[in-house]
N, C-alpha and C positions, 0 to 999 in steps of 0.2 A: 211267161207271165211273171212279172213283180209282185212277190208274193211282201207283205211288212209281217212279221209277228210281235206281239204284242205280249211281254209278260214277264215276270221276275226272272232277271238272270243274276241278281250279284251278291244277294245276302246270304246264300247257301248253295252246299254243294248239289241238293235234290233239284233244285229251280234252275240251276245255272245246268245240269246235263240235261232235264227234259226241255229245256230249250235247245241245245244242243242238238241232242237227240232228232229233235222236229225240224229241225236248220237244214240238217245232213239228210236228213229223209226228202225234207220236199227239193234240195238243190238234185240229189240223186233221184228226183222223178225228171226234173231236165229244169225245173224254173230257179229264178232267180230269187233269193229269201234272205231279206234283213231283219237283225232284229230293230224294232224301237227303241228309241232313247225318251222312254216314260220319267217321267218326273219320279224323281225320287222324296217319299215323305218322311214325315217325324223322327224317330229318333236314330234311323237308318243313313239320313244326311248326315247331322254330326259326324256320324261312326266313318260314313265312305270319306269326307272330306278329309277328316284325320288321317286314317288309312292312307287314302294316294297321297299327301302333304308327308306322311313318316313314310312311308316306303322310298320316296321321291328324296331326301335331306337327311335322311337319316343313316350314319352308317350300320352296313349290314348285320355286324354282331349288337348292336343294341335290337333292330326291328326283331332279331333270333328272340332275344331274352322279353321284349315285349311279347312276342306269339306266346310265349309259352307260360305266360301269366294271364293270358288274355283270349277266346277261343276266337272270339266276333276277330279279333286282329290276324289270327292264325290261319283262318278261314280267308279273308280278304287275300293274307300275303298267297298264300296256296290256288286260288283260283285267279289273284289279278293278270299272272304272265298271260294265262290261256284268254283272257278276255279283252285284252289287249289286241291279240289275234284275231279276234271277232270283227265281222260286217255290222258295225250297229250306224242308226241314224244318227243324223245331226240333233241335238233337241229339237223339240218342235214347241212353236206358243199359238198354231194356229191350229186347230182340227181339220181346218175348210183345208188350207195346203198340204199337209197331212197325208190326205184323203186324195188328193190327187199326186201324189208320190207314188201309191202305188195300184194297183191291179184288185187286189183285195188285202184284206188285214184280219188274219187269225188274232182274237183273244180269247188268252186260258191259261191253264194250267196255275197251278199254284191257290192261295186262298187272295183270287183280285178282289172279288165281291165281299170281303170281310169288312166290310163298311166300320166297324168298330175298331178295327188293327188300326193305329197309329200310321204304321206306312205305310197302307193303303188307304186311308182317311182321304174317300172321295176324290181320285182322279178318273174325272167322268167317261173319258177315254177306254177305261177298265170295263165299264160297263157298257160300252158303244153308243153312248150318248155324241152328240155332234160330228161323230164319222158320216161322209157322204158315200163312201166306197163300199162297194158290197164286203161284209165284215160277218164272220163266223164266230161264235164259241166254242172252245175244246174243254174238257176236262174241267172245266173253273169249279173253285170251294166257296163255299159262302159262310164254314161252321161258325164264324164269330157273328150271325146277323140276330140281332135282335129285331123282330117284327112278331105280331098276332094276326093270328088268319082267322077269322070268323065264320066258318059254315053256314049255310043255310041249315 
């Protein structure tokens, strides 16, 4: 089975191992698991485009002396090698194609549903909005939602 997961691997070290984590589990139940290449939002692009742009031009004793004035830079340098090594998708702009790439599509972990969070500022994907593929939730956070529930 072509498994897709669906979820933050790049701004931190917690998101980027329970993806990992989950990768290595379902490839070691015998299926095949990529991660998605989800749009990356608000002030997260900046940060990555800089990142790979200095990592990539820069020589290596300055990106040093950047990390360690910078944590968000120190963080990227230190997970980019191992992520590079990664099975992730090609971007996608189409949900419909998407959806027939694979088998099913885990989304989870992390805060996807923080609709308020700047870089997850609604990519409807997170929420399984226009997936045609049978698609699960794991683990997902939602602590930044602002909504009222009204009881009866």
């Amino acid at each position: 089975m072509k498994i897709g997961l669906m979820t933050v691997y790049y701004p931190n070290y917690g998101s980027y191992f329970q993806a990992i984590a989950l990768k290595n589990h379902i490839e070691n139940k015998g299926h095949s698991c990529e991660l998605i290449n989800a749009t990356i939002r608000g002030k997260y692009i900046f940060k990555f485009c800089l990142g790979a742009m200095g990592e990539s031009i820069l020589p290596l004793w300055i990106c040093q002396h950047i990390a360690k004035k910078n944590a968000a830079f120190r963080t990227y340098l230190s997970l980019a090698p191992d992520i590079k090594k990664l099975k992730i998708s090609k971007p996608f702009k189409s949900l419909k194609k998407l959806s027939k790439e694979y088998d099913c599509i885990l989304v989870g972990s992390d805060e996807l549903w923080s609709a308020s969070l700047w870089e997850m500022k609604y990519i409807p994907a997170y929420f399984g909005i226009g997936l045609r593929c049978p698609h699960f939730s794991y683990a997902t956070s939602g602590a930044s939602l602002n909504f009222t529930v009204k009881l009866p």
